[in-house]
Backbone bond lengths (Angstrom), bond angles and torsions (degrees), N, CA, C in turn:
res aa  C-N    CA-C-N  psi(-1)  N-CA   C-N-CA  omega(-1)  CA-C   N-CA-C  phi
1 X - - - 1.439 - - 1.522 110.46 -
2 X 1.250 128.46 -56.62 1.466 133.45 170.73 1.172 103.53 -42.63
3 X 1.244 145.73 -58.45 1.730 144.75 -169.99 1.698 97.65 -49.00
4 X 0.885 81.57 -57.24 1.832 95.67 -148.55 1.926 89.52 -75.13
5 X 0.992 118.30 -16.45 1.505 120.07 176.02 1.693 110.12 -75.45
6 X 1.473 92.38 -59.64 1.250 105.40 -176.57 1.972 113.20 -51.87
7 X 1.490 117.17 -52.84 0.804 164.76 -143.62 1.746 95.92 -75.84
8 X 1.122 98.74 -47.74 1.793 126.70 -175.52 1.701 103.31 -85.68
9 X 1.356 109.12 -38.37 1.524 133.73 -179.46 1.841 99.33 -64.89
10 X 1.168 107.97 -48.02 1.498 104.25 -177.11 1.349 119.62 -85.75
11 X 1.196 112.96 -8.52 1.702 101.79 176.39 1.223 101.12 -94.60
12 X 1.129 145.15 9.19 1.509 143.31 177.06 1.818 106.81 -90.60
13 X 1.397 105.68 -13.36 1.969 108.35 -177.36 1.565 78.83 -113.26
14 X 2.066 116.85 130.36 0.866 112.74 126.92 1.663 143.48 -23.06
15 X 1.796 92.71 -56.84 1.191 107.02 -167.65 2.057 110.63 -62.89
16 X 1.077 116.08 -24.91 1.441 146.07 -179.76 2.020 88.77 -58.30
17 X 1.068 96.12 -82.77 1.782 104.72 174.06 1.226 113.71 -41.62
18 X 1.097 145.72 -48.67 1.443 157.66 143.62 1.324 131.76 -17.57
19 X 1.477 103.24 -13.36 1.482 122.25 -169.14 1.486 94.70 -144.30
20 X 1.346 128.51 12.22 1.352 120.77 152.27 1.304 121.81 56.32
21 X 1.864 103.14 35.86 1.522 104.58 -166.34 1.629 91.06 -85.13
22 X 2.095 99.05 146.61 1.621 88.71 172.78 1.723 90.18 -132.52
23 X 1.788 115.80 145.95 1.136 108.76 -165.93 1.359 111.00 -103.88
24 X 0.995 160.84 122.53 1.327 148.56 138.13 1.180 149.53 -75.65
25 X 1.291 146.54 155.14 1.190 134.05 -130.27 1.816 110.17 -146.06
26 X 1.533 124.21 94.36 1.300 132.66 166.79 1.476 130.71 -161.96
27 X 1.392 95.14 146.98 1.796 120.06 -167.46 0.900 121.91 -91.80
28 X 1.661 115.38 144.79 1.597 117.88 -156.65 1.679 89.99 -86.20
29 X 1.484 119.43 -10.64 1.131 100.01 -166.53 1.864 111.61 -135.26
30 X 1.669 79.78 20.38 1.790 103.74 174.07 1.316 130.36 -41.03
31 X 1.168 133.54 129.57 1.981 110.64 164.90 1.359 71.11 -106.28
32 X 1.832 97.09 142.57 1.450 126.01 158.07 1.130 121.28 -67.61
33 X 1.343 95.98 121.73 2.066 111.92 177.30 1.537 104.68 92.25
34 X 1.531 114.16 3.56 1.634 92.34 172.24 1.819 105.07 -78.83
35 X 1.176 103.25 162.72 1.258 134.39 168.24 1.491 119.76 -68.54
36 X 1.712 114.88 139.15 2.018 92.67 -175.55 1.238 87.10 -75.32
37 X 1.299 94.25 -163.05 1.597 126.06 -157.59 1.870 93.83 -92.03
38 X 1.516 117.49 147.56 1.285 111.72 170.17 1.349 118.55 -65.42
39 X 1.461 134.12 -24.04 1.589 132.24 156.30 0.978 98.93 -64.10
40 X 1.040 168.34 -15.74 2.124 153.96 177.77 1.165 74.65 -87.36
41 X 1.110 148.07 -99.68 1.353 147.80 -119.50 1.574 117.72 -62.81
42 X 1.637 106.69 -52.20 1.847 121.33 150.07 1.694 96.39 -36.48
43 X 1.379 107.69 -71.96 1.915 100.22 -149.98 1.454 88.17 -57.31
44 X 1.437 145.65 -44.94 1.404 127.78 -150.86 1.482 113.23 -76.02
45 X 1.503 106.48 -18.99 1.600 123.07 -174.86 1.514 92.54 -75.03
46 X 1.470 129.26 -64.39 1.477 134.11 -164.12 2.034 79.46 -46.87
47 X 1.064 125.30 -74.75 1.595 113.20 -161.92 1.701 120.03 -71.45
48 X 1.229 107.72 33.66 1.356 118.33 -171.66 1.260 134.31 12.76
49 X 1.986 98.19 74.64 1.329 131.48 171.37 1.662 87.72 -143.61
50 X 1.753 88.59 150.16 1.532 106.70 -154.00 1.922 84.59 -126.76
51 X 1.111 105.56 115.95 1.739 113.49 -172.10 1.357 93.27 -121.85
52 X 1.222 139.95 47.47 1.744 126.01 -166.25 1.427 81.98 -108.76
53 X 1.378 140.34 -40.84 1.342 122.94 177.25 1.332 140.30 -69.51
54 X 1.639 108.19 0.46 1.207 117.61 -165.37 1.378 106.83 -80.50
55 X 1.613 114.68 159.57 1.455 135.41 -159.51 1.741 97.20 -132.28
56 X 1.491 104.36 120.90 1.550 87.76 175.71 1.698 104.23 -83.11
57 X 1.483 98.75 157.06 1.749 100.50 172.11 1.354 106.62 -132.42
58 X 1.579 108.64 158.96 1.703 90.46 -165.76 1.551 89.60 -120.40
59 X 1.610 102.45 131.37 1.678 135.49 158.83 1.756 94.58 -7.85
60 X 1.153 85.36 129.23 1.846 105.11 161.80 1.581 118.92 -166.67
61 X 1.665 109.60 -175.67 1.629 100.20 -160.45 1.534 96.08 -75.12
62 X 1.152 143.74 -4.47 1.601 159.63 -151.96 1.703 83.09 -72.95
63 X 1.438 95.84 -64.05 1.838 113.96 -139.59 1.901 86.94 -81.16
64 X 1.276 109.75 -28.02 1.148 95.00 -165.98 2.032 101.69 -93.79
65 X 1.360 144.05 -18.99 1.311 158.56 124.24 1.860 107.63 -19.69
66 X 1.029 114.50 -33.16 1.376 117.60 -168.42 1.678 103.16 -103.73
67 X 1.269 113.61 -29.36 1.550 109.69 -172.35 1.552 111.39 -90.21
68 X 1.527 107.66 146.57 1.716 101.00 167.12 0.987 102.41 -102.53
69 X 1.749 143.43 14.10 1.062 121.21 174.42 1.935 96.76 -152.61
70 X 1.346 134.12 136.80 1.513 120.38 175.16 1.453 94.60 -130.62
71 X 1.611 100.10 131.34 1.340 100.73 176.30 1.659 101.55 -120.59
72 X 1.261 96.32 154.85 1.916 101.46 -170.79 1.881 93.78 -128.20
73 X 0.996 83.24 162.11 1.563 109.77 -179.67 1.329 114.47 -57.32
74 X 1.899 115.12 -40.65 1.449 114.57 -120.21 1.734 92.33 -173.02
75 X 1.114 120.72 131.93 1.470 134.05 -158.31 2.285 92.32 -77.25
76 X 1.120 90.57 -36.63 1.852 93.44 160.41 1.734 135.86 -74.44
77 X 1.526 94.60 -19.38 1.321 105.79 169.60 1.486 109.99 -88.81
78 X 1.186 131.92 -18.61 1.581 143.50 172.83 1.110 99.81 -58.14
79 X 1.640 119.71 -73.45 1.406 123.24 -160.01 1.775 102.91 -71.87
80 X 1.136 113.83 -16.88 1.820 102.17 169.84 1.498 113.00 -74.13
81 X 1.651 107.51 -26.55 1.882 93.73 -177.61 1.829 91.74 -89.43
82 X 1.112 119.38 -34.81 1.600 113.67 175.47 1.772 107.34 -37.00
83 X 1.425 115.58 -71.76 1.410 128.88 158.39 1.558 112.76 -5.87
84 X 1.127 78.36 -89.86 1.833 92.40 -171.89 1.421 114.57 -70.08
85 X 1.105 119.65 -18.67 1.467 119.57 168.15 1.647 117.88 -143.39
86 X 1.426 104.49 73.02 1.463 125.41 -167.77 1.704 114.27 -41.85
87 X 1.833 114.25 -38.18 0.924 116.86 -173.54 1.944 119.59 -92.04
88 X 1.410 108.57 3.48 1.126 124.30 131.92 1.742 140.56 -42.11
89 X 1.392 107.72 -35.29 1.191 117.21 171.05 1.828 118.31 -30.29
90 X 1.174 98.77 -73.31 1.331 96.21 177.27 1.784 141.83 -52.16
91 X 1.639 102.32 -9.70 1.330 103.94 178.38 1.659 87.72 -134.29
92 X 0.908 127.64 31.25 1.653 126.53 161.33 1.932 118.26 -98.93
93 X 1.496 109.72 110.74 1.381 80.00 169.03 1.757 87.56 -151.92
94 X 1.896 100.27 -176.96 1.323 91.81 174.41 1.549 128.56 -74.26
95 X 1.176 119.59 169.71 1.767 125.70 172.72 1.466 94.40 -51.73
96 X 1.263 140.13 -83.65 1.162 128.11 -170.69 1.588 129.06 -57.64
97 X 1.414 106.76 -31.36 1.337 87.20 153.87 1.730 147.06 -116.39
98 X 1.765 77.08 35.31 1.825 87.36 145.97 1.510 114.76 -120.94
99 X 1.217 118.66 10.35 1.632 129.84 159.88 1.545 97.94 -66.68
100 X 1.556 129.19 -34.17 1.484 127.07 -133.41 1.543 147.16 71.11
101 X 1.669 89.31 24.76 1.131 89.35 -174.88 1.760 100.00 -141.20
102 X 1.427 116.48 167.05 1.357 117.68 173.55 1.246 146.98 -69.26
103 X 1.192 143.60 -165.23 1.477 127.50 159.08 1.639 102.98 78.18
104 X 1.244 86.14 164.17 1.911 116.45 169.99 1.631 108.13 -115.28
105 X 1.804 90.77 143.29 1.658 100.74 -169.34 1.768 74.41 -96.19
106 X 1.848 85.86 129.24 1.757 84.71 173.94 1.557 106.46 -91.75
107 X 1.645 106.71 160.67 1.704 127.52 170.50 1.274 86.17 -55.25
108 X 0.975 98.77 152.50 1.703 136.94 172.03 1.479 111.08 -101.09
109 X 1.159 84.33 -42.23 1.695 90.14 175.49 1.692 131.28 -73.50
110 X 1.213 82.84 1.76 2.256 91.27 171.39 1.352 94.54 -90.40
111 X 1.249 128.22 -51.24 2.014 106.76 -165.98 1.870 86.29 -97.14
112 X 0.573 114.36 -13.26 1.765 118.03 162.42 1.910 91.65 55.84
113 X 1.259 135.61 30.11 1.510 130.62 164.00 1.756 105.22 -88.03
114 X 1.377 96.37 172.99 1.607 118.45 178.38 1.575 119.66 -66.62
115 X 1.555 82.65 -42.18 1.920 100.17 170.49 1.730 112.57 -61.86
116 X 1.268 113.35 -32.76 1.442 109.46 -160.78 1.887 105.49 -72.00
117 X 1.639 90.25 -35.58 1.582 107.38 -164.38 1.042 102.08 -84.54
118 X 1.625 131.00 -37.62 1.465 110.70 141.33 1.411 145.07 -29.97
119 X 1.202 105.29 -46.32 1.867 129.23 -170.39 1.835 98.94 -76.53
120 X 1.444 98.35 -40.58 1.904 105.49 170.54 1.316 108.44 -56.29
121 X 1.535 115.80 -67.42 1.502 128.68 176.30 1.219 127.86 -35.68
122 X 1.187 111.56 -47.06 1.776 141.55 164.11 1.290 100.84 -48.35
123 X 1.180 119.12 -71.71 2.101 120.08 -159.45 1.202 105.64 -79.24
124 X 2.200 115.67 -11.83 1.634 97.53 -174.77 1.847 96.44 -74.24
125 X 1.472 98.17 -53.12 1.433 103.80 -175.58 1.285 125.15 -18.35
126 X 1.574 128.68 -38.32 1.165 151.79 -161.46 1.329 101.70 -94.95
127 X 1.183 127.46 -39.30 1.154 141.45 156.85 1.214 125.09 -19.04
128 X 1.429 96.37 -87.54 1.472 134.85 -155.72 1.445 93.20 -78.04
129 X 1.295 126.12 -22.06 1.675 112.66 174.66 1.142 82.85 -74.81
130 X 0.906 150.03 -58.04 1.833 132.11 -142.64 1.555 109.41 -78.01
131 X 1.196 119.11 -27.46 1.221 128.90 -177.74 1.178 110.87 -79.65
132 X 1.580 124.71 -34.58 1.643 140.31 155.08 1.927 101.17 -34.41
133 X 1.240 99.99 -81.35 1.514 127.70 168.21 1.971 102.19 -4.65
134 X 1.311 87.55 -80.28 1.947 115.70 -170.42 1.767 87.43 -52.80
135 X 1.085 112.59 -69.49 1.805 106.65 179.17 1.152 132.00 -38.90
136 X 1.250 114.93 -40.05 1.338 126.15 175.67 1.879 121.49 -76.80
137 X 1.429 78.18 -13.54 1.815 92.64 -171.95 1.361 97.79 -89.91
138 X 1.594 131.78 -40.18 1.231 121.03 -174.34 1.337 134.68 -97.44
């Protein structure tokens, strides 16, 4: 959901296109080629982004060698791409705290309801402007 948020978030700023940001999308705790969940896919439709094609892929030193920037969900998902790709450290952090702000955006997928993936959807949004914000600034 964050990829495809974010992702959806940047083609709406010229200035976003302009800087040739491209987003990609993988989990420290992904199986490759699953499918999201039918609540991701509902909540992303209610905000008109269409995720029915997406493929999960799971985090490796590839994705993290290729990125100038990895953002994780979750102060535990940090230290797994830190792990596996130690020299990542320095441009790895969470969504919120490269938004500037605290906390972990929780999975949706542990109480696995409509409300939760809402409540996810909700705090990325908030997010992802700020993280828009920080991009554009640097």
């Amino acid at each position: 959901m964050a990829a495809a948020m974010l992702r959806d978030a940047a083609r709406k700023y010229p200035e976003m296109q302009a800087k040739n940001i491209e987003v990609l999308s993988a989990g420290t705790g992904a199986r490759s080629g699953d499918v999201a969940t039918a609540l991701a896919v509902q909540t992303m439709k209610r905000r008109g982004i269409d995720i029915s094609a997406h493929r999960a892929k799971r985090f490796g030193r590839e994705d993290a060698d290729w990125a100038d920037v990895v953002l994780t969900m979750t102060k535990a998902h940090k230290q797994t791409v830190v792990q596996a790709a130690p020299a990542a450290g320095t441009k790895t952090f969470t969504i919120a705290e490269y938004a500037g702000a605290d906390g972990d955006v929780k999975d949706p997928l542990v109480e696995g309801t409509e409300e939760e993936y809402e409540r996810c959807g909700d705090q990325l949004s908030k997010l992802i402007s700020r993280v828009l914000t920080r991009v554009l600034a640097d």
